[in-house]
Each structure stands twice: as C-alpha cells, then as structure tokens.
C-alpha positions as CSV (number, residue, x, y, z in Angstrom):
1,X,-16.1,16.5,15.3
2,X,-12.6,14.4,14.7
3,X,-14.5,11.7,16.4
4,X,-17.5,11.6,14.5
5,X,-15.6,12.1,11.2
6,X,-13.2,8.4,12.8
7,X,-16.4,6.9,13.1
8,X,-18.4,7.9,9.7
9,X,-15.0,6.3,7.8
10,X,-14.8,3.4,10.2
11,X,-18.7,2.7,9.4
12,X,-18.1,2.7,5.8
13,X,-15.6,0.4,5.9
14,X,-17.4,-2.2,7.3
15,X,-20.3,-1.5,4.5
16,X,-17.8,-2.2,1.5
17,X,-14.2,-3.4,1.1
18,X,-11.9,-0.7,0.8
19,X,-9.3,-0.8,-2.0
20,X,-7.6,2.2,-1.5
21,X,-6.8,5.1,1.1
22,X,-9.6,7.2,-1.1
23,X,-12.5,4.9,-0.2
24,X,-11.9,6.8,3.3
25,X,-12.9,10.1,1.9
26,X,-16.1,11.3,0.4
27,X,-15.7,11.6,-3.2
28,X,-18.2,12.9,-6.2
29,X,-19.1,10.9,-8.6
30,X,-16.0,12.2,-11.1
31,X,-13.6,12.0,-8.8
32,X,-14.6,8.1,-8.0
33,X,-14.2,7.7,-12.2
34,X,-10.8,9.1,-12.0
35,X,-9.6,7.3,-9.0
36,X,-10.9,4.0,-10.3
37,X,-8.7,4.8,-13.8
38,X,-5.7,5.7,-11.5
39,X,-6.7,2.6,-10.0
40,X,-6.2,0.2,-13.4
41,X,-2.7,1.0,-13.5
42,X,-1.3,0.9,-10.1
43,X,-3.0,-2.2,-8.8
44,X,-2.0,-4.4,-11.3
45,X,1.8,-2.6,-11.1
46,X,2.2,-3.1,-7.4
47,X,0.3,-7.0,-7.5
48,X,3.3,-7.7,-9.9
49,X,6.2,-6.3,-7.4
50,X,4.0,-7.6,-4.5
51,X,4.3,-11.4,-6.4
52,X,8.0,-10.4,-7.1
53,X,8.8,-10.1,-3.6
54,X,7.2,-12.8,-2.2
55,X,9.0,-15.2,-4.7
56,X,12.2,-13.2,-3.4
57,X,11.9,-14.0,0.0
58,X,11.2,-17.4,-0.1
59,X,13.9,-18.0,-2.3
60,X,15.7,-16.0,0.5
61,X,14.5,-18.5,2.9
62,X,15.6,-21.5,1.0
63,X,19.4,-19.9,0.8
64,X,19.4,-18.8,4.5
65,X,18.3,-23.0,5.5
66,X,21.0,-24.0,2.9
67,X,23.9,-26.2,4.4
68,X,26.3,-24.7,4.0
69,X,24.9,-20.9,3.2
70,X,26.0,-19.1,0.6
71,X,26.4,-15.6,1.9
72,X,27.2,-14.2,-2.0
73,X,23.6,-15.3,-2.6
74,X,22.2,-14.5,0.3
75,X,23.8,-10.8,-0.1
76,X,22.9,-10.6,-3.8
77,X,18.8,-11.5,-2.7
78,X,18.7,-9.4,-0.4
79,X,19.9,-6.9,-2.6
80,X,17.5,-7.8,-5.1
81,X,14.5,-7.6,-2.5
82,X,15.8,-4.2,-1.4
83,X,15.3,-2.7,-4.9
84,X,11.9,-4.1,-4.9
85,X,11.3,-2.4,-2.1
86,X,12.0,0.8,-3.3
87,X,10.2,0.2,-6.7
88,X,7.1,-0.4,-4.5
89,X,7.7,2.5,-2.9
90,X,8.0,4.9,-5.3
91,X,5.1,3.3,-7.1
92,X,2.7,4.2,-4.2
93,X,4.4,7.6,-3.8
94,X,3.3,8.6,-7.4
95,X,0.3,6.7,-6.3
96,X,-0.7,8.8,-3.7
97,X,0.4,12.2,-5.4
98,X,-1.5,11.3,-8.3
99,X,-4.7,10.7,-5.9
100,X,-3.8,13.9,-4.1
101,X,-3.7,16.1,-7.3
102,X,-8.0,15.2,-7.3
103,X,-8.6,16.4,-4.4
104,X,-10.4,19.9,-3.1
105,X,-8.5,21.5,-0.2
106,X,-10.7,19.7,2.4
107,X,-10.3,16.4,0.5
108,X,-6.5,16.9,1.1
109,X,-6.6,17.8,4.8
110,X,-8.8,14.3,5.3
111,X,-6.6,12.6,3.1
112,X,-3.5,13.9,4.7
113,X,-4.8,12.3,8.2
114,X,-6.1,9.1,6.2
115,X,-2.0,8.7,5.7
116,X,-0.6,10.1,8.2
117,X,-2.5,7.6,10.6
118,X,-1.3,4.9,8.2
119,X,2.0,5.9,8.7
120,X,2.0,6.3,12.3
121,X,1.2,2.8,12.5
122,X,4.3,2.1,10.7
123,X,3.5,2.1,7.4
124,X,0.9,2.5,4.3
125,X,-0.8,-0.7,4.4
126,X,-2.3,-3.0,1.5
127,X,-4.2,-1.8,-1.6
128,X,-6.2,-4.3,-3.2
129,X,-5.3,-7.3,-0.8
130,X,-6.7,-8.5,1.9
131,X,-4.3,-10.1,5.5
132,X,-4.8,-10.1,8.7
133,X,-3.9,-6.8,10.7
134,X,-1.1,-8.6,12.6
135,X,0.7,-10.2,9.4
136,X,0.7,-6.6,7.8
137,X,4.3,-5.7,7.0
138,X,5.1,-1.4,6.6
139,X,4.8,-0.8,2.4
140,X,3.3,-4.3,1.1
C-alpha cells in the first residue's frame, strides 16, 4: 500500500511542477484555495530571504578571497547569514503548521511522511524554485 501511495505522488509530480510539500497530498478543491492564499505570502517572504542570502554569501566569498582577510567581517557575515537562516526557518515552520492546521487526520499522517522523508534527506527542500537535486542545500 506504502508503495503504491510512493508511486501515485511520484506520478503526479512528473504531471505538474510542484510548489509545495501539499501538491504531494490529495487535496479538495477548498483546501487547494486556502493553500494557494497561504501560498501568496510565504513565497514571496522566503524569495526575499532566499535573495538575501545569496547576496550574503557571495559577499562572504569576496571577504574570505580578500588579501589580507578581514576576520571582523568575515565574523560579522557570517553572523548576518546565520540570522537569515533562522528567519528562513522559522518562516517555513509557521509555513508548514499553517498547512498542517487544513488538513483531515489522514491528510496529516501523509503529510507528516511527505516531511519527514524531506527531512531524512537532510532537510526541507525548495518551495517555488527549481535546482538540481545535487546543488540542494538543507532549508533553502
């Protein structure tokens, strides 16, 4: 049953892109309204955070090739990555409580082992972006 349940999601996803861990799960048609308004807020949240951090790390990058480095800035951007970080992570926290709080008892047992697997493979992977599989980093 596990099996065919693997294979009935993994079928799907090849049918349409999936923007979030939901898109996994069967859904009616009110509960697809009110993920998509949950949606509108988060994605454009975490893009911004997602954009900050990028522009973090390759300012990182440019202090870590600097001659002589600066290990005050260094220190200071990793800090400031760091708190990013956790911002993203708390935003897809709520994110995924929100989502949960939808849900029929089912629902939550599939969604439970939609995240779990995610974070067995070391983290919750991308919502609304697209990378490879092996440039995926745990939380981005």
């Amino acid at each position: 049953m596990l099996i065919i349940l693997l294979a009935s999601r993994f079928i799907r996803v090849l049918r349409k892109p999936i923007r979030g861990y939901l898109d996994l799960i069967e859904l009616t048609e009110n509960q697809k309204q009110q993920v998509e308004e949950i949606r509108r807020d988060f994605l454009p949240r975490v893009a911004d955070i997602r954009r900050a951090l990028r522009q973090k790390r390759l300012e990182l990058n440019d202090l870590l090739f600097a001659e002589p480095p600066d290990m005050q800035a260094i220190e200071g951007k990793s800090g400031d990555i760091s708190k990013l970080q956790t911002q993203l992570e708390k935003e897809v926290i709520d994110h995924i409580l929100q989502e949960k709080d939808l849900l029929s008892s089912d629902q939550k047992r599939q969604f439970y082992e939609v995240i779990r697997g995610e974070f067995e493979k070391g983290g919750l992977g991308v919502h609304g972006e697209h990378r490879p599989e092996t440039h995926r980093n745990a939380g981005e």
